[in-house]
VMD Tcl script that builds the backbone (N, CA, C; Angstrom):
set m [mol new atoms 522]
animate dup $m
set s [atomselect $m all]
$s set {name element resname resid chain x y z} {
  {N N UNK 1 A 105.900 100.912 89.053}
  {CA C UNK 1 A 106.550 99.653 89.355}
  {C C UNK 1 A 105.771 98.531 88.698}
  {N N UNK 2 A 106.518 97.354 87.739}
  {CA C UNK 2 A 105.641 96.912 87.509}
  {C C UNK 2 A 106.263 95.227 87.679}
  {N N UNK 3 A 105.246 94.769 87.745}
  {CA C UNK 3 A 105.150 93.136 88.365}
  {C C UNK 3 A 104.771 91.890 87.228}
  {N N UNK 4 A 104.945 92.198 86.485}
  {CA C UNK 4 A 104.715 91.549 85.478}
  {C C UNK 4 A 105.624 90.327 85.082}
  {N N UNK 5 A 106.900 91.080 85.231}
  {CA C UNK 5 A 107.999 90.297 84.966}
  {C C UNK 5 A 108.466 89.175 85.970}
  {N N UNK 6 A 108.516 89.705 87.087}
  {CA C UNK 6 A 108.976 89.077 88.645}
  {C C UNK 6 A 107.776 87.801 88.479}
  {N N UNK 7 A 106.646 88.660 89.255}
  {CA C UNK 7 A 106.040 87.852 90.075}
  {C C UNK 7 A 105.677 86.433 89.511}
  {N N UNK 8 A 105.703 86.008 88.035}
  {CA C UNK 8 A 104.943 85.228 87.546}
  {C C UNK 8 A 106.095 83.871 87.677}
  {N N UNK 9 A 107.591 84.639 87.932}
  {CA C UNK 9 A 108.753 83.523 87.822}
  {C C UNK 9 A 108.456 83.109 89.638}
  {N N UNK 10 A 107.548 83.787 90.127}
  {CA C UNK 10 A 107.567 83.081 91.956}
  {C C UNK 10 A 107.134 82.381 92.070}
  {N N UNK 11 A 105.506 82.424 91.120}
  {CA C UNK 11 A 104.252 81.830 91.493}
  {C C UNK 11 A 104.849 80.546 90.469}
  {N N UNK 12 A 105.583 80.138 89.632}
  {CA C UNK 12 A 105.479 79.476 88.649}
  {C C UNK 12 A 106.362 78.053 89.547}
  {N N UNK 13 A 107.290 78.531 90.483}
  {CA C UNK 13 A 107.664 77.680 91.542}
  {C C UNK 13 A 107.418 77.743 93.139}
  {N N UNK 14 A 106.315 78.126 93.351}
  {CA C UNK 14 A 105.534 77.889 94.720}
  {C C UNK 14 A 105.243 76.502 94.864}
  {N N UNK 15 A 104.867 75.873 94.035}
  {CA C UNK 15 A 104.143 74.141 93.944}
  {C C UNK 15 A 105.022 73.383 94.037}
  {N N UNK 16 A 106.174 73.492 93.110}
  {CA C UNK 16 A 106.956 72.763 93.331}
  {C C UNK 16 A 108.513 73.319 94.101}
  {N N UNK 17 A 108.506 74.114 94.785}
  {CA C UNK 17 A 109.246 74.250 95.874}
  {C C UNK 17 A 108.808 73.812 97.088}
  {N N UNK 18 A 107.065 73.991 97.099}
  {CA C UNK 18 A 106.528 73.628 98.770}
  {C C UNK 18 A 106.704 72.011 98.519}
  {N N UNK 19 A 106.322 71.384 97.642}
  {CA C UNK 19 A 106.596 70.323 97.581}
  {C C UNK 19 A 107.888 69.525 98.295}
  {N N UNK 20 A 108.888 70.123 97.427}
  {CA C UNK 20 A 110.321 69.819 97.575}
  {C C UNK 20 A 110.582 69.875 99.507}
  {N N UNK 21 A 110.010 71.092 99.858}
  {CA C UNK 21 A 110.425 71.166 101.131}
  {C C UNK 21 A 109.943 69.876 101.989}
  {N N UNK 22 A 108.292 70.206 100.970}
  {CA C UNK 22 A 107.716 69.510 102.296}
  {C C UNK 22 A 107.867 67.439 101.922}
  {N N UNK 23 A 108.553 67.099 100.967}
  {CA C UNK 23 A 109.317 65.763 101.045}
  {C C UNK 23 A 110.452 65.605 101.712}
  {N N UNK 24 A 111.636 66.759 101.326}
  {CA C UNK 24 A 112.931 66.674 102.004}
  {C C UNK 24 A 112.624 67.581 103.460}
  {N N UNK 25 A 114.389 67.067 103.583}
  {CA C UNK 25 A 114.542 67.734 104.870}
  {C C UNK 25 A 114.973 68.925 105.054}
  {N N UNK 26 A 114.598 70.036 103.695}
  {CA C UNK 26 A 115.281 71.188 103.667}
  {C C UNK 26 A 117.048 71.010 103.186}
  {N N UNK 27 A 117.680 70.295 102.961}
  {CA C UNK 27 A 118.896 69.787 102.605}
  {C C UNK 27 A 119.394 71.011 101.667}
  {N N UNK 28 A 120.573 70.946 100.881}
  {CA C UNK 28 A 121.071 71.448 100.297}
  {C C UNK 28 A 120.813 70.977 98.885}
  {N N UNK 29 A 120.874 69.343 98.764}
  {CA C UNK 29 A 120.801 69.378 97.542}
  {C C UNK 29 A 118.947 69.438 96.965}
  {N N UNK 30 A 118.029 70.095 98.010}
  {CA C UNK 30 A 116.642 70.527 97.118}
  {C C UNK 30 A 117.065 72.158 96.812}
  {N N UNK 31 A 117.975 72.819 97.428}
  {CA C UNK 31 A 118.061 73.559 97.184}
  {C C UNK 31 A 118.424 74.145 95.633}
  {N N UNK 32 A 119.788 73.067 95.507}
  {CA C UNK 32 A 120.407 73.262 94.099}
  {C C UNK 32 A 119.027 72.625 93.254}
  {N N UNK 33 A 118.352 71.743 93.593}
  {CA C UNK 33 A 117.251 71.904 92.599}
  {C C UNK 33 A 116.584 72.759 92.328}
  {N N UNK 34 A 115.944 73.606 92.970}
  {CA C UNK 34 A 115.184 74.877 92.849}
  {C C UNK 34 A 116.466 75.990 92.028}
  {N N UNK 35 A 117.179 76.271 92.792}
  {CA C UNK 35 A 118.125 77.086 91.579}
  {C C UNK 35 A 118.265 76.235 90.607}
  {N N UNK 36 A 118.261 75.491 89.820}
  {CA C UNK 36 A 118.701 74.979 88.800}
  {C C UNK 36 A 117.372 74.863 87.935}
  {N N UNK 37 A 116.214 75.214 88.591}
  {CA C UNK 37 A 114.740 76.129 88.051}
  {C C UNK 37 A 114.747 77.470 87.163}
  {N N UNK 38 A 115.585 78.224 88.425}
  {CA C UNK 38 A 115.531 79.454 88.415}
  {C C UNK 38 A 116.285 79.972 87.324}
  {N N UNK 39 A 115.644 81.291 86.556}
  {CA C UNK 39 A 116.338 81.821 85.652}
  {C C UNK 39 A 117.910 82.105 85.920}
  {N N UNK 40 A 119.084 81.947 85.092}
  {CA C UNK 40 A 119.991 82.419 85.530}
  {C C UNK 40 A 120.512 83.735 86.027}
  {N N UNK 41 A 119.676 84.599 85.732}
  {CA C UNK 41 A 119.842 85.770 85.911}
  {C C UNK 41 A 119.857 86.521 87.368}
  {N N UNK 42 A 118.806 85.290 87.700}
  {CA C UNK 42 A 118.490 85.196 89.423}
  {C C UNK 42 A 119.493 84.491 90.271}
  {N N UNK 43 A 120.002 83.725 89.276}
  {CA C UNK 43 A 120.764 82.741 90.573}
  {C C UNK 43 A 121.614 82.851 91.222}
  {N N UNK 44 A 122.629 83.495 90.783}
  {CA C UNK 44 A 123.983 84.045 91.837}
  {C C UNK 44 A 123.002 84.859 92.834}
  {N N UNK 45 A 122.205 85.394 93.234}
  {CA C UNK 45 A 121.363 86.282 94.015}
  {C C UNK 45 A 121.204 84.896 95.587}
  {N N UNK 46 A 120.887 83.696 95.085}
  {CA C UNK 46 A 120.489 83.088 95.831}
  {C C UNK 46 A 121.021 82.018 96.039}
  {N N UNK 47 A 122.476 81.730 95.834}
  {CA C UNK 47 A 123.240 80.666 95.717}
  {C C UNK 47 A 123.924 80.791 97.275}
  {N N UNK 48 A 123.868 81.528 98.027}
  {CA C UNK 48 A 124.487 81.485 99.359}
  {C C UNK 48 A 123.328 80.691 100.870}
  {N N UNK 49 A 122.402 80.619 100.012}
  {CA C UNK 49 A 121.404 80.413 100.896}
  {C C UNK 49 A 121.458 78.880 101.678}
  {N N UNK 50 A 121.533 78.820 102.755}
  {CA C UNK 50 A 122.149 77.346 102.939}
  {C C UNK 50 A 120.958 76.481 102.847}
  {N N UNK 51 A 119.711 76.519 103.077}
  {CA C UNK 51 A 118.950 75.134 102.593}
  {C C UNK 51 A 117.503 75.681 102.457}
  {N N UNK 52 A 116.742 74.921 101.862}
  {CA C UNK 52 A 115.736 75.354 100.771}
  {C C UNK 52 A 114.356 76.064 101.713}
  {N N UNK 53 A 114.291 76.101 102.304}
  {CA C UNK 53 A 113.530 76.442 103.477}
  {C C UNK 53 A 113.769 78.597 103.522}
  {N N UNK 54 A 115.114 78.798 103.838}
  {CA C UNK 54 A 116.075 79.913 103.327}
  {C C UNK 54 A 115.789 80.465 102.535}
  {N N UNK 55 A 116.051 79.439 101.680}
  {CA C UNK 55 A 115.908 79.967 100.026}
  {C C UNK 55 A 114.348 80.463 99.303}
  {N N UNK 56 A 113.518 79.097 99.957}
  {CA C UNK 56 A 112.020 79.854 99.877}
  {C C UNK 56 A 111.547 81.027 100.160}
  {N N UNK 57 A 112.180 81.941 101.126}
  {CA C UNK 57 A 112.310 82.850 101.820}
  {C C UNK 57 A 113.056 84.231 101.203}
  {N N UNK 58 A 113.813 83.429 100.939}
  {CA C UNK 58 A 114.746 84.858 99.751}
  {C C UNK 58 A 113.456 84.819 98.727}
  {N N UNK 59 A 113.257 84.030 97.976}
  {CA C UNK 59 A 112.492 84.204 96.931}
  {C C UNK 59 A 111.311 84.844 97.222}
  {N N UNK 60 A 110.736 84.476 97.740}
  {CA C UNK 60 A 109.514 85.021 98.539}
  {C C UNK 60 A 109.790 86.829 98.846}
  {N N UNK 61 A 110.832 86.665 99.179}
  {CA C UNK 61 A 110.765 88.424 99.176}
  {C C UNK 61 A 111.724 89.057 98.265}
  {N N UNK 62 A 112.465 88.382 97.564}
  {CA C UNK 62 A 113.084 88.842 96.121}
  {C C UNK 62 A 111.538 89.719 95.480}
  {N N UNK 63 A 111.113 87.982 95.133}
  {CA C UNK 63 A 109.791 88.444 93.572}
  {C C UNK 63 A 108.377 88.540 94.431}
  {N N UNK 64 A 108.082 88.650 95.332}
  {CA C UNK 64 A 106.648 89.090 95.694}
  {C C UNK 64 A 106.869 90.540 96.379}
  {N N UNK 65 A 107.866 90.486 97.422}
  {CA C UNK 65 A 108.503 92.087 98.146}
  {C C UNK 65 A 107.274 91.677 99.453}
  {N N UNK 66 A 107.973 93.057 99.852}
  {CA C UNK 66 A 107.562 92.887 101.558}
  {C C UNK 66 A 105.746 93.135 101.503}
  {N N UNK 67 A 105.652 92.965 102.509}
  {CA C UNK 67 A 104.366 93.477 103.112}
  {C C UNK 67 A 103.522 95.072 102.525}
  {N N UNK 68 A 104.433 96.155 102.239}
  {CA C UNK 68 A 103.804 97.484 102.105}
  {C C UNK 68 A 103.952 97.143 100.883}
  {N N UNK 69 A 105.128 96.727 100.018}
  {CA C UNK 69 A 104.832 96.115 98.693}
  {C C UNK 69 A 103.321 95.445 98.062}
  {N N UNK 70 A 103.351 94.557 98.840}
  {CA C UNK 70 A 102.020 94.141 98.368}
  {C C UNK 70 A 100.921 94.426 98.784}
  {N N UNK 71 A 100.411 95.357 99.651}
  {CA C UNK 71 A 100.193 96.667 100.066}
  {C C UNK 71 A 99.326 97.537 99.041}
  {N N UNK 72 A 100.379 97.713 98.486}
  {CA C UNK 72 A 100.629 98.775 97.127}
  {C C UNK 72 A 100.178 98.221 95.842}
  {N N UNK 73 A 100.795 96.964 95.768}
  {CA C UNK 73 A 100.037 95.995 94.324}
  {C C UNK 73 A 98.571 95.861 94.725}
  {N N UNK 74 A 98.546 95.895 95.654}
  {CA C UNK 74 A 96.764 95.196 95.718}
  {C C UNK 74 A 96.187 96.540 95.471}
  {N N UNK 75 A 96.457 97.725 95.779}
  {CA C UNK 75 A 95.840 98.784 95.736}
  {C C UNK 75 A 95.883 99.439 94.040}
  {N N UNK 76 A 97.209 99.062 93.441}
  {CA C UNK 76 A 97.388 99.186 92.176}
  {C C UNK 76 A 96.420 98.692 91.619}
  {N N UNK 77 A 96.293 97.960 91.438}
  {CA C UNK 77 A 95.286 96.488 90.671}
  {C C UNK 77 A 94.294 96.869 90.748}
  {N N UNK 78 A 93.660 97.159 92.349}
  {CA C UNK 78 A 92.425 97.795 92.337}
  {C C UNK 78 A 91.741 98.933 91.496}
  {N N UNK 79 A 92.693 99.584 91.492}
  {CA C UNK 79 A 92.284 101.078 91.060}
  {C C UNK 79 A 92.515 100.581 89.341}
  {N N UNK 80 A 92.822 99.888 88.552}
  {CA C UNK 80 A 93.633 99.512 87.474}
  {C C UNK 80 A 92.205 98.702 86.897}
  {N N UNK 81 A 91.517 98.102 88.146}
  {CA C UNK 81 A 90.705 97.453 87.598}
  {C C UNK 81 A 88.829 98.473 87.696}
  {N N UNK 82 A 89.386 99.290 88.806}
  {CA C UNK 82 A 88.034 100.369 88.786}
  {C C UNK 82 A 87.797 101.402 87.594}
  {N N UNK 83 A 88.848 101.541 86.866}
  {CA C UNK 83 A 88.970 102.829 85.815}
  {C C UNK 83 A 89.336 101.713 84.677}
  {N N UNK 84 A 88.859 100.386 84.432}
  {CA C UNK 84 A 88.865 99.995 83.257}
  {C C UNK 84 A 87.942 100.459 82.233}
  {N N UNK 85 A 88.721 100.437 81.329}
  {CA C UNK 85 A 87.593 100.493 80.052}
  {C C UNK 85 A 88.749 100.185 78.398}
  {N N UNK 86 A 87.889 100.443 77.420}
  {CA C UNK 86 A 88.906 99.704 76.495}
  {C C UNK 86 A 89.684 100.443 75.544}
  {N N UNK 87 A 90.212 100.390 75.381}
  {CA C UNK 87 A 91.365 101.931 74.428}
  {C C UNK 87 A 90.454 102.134 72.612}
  {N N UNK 88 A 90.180 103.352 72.317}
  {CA C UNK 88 A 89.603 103.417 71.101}
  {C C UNK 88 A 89.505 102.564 69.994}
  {N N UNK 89 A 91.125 102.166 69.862}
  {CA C UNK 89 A 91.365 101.027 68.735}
  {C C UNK 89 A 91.956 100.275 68.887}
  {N N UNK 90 A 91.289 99.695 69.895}
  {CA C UNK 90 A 91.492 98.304 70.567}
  {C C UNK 90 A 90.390 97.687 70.011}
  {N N UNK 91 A 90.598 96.213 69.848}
  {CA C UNK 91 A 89.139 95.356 69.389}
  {C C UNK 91 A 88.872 94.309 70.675}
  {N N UNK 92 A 87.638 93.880 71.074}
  {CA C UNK 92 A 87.104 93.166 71.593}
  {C C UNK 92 A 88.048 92.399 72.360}
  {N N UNK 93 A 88.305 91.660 71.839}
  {CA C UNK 93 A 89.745 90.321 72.025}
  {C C UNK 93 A 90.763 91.322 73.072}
  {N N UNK 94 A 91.536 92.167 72.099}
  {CA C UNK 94 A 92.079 93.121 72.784}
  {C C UNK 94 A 92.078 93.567 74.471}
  {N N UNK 95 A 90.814 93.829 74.207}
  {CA C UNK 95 A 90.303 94.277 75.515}
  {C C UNK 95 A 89.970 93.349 76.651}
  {N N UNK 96 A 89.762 92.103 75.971}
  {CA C UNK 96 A 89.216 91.122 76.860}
  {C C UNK 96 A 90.915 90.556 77.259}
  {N N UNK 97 A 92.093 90.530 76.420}
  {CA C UNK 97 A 92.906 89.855 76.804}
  {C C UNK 97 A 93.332 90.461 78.086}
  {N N UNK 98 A 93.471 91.692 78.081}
  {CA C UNK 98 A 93.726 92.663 79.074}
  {C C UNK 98 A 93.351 92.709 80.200}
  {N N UNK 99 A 91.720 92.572 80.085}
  {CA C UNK 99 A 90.852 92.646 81.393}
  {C C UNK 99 A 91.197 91.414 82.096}
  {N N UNK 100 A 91.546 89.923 81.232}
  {CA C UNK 100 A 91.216 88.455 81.821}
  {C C UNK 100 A 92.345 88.401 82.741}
  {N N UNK 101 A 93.386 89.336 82.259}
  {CA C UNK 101 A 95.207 89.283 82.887}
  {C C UNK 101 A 94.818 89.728 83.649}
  {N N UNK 102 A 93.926 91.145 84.415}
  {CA C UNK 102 A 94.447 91.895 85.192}
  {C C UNK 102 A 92.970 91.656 86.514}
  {N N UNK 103 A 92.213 90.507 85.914}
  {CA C UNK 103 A 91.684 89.948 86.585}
  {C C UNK 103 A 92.368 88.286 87.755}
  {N N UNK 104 A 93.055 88.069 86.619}
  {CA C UNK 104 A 94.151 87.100 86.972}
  {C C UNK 104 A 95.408 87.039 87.848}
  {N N UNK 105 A 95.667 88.463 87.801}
  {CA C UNK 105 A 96.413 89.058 88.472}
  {C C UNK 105 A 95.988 89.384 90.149}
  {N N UNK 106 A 94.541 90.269 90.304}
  {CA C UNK 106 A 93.908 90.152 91.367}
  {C C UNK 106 A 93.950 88.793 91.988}
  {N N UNK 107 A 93.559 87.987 91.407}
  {CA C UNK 107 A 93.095 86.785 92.107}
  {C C UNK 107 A 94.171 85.900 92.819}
  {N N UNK 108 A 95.431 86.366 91.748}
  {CA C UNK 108 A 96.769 86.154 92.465}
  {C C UNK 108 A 97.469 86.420 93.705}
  {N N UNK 109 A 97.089 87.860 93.998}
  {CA C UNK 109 A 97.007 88.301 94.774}
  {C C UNK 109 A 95.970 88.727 96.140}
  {N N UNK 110 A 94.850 87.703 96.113}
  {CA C UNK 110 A 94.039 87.309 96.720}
  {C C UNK 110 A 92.689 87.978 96.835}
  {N N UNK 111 A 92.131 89.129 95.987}
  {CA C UNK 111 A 91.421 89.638 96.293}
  {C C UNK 111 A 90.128 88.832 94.996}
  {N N UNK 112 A 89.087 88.708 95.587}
  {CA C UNK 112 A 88.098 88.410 95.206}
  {C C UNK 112 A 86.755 89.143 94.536}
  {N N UNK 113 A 86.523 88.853 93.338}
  {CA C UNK 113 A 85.421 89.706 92.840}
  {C C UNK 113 A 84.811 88.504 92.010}
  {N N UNK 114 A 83.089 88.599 92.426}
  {CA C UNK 114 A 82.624 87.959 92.431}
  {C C UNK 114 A 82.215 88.183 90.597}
  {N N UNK 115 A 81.527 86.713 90.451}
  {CA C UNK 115 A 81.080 86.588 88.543}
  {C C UNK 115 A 80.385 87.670 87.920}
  {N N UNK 116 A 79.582 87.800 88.884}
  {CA C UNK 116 A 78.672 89.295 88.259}
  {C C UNK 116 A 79.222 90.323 88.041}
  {N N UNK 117 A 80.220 90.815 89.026}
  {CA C UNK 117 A 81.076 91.693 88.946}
  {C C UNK 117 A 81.666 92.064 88.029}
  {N N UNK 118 A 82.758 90.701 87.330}
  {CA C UNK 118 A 83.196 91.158 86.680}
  {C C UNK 118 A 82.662 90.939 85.603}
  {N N UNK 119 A 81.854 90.469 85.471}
  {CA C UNK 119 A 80.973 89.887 83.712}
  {C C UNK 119 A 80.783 91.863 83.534}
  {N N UNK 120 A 79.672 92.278 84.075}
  {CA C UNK 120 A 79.257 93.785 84.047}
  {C C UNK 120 A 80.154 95.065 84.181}
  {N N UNK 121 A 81.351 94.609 84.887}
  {CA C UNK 121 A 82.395 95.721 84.184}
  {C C UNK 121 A 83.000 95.574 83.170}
  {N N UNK 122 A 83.004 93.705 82.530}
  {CA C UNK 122 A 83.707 93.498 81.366}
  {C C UNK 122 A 82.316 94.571 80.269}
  {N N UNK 123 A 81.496 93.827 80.339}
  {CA C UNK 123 A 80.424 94.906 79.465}
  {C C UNK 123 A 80.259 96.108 79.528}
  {N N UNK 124 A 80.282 96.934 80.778}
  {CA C UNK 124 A 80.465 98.531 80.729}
  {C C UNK 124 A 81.735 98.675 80.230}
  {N N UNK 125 A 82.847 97.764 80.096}
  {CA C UNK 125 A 83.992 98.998 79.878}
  {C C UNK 125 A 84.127 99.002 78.025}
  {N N UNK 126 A 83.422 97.893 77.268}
  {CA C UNK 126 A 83.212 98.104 75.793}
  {C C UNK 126 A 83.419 99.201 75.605}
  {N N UNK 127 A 83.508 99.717 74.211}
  {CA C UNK 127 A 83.139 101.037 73.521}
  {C C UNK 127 A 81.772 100.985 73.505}
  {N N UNK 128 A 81.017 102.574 73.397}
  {CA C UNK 128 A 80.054 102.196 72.641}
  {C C UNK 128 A 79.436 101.382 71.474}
  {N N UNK 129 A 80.058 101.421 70.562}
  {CA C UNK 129 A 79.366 100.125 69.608}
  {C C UNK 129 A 79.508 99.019 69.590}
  {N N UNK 130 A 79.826 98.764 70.976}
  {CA C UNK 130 A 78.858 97.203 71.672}
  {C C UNK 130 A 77.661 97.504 72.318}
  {N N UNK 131 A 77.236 98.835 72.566}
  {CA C UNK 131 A 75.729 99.019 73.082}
  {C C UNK 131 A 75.263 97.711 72.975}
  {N N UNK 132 A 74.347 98.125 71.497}
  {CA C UNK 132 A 73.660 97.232 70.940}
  {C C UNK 132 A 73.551 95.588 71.588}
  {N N UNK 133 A 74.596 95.408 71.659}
  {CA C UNK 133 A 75.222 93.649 72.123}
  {C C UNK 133 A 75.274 93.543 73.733}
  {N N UNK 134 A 75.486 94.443 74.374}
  {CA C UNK 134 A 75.756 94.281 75.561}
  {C C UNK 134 A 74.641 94.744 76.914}
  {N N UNK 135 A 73.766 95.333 76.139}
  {CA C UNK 135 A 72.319 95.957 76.771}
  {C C UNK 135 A 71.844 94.908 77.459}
  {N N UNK 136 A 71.302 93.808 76.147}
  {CA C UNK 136 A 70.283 93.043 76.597}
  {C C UNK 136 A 71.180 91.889 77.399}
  {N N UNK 137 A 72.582 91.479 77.398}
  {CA C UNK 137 A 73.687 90.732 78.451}
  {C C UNK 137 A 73.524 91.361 79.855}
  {N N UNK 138 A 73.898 92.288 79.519}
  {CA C UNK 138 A 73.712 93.079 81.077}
  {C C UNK 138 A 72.016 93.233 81.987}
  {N N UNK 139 A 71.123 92.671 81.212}
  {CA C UNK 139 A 70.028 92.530 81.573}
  {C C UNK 139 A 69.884 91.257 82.101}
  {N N UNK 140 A 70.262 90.361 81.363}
  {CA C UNK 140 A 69.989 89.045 81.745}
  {C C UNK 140 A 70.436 88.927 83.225}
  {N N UNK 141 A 69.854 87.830 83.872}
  {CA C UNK 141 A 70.240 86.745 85.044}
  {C C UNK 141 A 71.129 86.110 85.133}
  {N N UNK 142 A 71.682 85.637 84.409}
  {CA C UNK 142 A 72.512 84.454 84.537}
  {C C UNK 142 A 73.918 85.082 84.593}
  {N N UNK 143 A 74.509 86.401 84.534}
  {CA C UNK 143 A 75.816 86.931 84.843}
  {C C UNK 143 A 76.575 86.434 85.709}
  {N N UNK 144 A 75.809 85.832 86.903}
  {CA C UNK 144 A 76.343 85.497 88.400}
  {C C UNK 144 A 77.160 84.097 87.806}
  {N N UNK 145 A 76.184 83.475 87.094}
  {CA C UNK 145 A 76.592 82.041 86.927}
  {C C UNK 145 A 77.889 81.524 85.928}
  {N N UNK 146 A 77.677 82.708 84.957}
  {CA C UNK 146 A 78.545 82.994 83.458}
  {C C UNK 146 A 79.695 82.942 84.295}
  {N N UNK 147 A 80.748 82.390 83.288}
  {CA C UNK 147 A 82.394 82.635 83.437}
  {C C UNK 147 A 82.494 83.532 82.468}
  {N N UNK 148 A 83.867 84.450 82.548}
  {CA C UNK 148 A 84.474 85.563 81.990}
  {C C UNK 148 A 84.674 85.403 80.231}
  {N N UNK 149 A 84.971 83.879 80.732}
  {CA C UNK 149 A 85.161 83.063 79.125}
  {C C UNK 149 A 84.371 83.194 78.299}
  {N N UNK 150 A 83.000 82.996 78.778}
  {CA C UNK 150 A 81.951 82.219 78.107}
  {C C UNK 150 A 80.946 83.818 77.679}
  {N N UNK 151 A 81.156 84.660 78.660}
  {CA C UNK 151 A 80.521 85.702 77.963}
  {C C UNK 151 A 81.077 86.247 76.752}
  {N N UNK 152 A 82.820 86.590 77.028}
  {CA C UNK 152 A 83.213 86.688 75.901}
  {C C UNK 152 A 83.265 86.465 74.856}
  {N N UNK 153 A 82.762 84.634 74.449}
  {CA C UNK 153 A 82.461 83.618 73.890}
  {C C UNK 153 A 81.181 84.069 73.020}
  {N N UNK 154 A 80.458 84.632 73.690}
  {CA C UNK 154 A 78.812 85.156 73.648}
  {C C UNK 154 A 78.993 86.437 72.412}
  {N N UNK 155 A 80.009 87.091 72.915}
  {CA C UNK 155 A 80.278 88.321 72.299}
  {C C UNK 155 A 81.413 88.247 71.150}
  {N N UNK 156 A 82.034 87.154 71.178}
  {CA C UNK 156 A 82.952 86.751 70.089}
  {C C UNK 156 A 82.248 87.039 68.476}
  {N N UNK 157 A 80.821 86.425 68.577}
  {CA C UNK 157 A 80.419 86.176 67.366}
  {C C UNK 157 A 80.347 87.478 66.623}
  {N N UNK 158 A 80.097 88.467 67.749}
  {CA C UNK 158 A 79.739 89.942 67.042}
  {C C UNK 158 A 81.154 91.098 66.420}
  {N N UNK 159 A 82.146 90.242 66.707}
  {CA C UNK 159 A 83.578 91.153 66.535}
  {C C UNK 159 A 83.584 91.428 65.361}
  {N N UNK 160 A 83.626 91.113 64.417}
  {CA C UNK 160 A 83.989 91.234 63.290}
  {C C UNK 160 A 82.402 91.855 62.455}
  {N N UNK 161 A 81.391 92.151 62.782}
  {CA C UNK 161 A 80.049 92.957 62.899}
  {C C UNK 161 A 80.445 94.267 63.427}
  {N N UNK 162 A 80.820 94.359 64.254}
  {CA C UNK 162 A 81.708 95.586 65.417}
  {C C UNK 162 A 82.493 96.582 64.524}
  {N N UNK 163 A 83.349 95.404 64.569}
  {CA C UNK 163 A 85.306 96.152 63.699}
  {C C UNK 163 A 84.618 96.538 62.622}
  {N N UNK 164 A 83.552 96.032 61.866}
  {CA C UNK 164 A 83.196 96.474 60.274}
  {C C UNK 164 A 82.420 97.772 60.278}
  {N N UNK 165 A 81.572 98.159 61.379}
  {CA C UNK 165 A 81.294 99.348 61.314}
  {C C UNK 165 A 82.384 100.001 61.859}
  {N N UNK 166 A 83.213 99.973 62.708}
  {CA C UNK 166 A 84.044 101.086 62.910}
  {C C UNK 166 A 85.030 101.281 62.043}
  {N N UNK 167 A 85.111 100.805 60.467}
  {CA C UNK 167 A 86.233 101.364 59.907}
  {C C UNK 167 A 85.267 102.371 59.019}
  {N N UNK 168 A 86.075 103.411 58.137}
  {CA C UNK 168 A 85.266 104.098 57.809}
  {C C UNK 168 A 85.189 103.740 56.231}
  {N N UNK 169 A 84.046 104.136 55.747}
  {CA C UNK 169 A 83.691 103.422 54.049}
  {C C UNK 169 A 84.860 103.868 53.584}
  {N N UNK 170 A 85.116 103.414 52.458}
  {CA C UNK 170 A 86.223 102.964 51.806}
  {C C UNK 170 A 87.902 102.888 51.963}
  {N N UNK 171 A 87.571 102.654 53.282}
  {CA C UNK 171 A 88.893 101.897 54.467}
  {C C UNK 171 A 89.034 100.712 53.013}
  {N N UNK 172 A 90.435 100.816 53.053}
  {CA C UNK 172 A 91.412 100.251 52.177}
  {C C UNK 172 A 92.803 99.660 53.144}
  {N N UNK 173 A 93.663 98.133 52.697}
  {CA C UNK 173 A 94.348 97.987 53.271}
  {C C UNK 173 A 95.717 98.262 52.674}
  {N N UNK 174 A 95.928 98.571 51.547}
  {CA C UNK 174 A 97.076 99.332 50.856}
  {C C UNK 174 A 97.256 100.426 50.954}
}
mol reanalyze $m
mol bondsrecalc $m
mol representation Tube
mol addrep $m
């Protein structure tokens, strides 16, 4: 099951639906504002709903789902994020775009992992030939303090050092 698609059209009007409610009086016409948000694809789904309060409510369990639903995502994620590591010929970037989403994703869903955490699984889950680069990172102190960004940032410079040993001599692009 995957959540990729849904959930991001919920979260993208949480702010400005709580808003809406919490100015109006729940009325009808905040309602037609919020559908008139919503993808069309969604909207006949939620056009019966008599006032926005309702409607928050459909949505809410349209694109997030019930309780054992999210249940299940949090446990997904978890395990998604315990058996990370980075696909053979994948590059750096690659891997980091991946990890930052599915870190992003957790956090969405409320579970918390602290800086160190994830700085040091972003570095264990490299290939080996980031050894070299990621030894003396994973040694340092300051992991706790580092953002996800900024290590990456750290390790940016070495990508293209990386990718050049892993192609093999006289790797050609024709």
């Amino acid at each position: 099951m995957s959540y990729d698609i849904e959930q991001p059209a919920i979260t993208e009007f949480r702010l400005q639906i709580t808003s809406m409610l919490f100015l109006s009086s729940a009325n009808s016409s905040t309602s037609l504002m919020v559908l008139g948000e919503l993808d069309q694809q969604y909207e006949h789904q939620f056009m019966n709903c008599e006032n926005a309060k309702v409607l928050w409510q459909a949505l809410e369990k349209r694109f997030a789902g019930s309780k054992s639903t999210k249940r299940n995502q949090k446990a997904i994620l978890r395990q998604q994020y315990e058996n990370f590591v980075s696909s053979k010929n994948e590059t750096m970037t690659q891997t980091f775009d991946r990890y930052n989403k599915l870190i992003g994703e957790l956090a969405t869903i409320g579970v918390k992992i602290e800086n160190d955490d994830i700085n040091r699984k972003f570095l264990r889950s490299l290939g080996e030939e980031w050894t070299m680069y990621t030894v003396s990172l994973r040694q340092s102190g300051d992991l706790e303090s580092k953002e996800l960004d900024d290590l990456y940032n750290d390790l940016r410079v070495f990508e293209a050092e990386v990718e050049a040993k892993r192609k093999p001599i006289g790797y050609s692009h024709c």
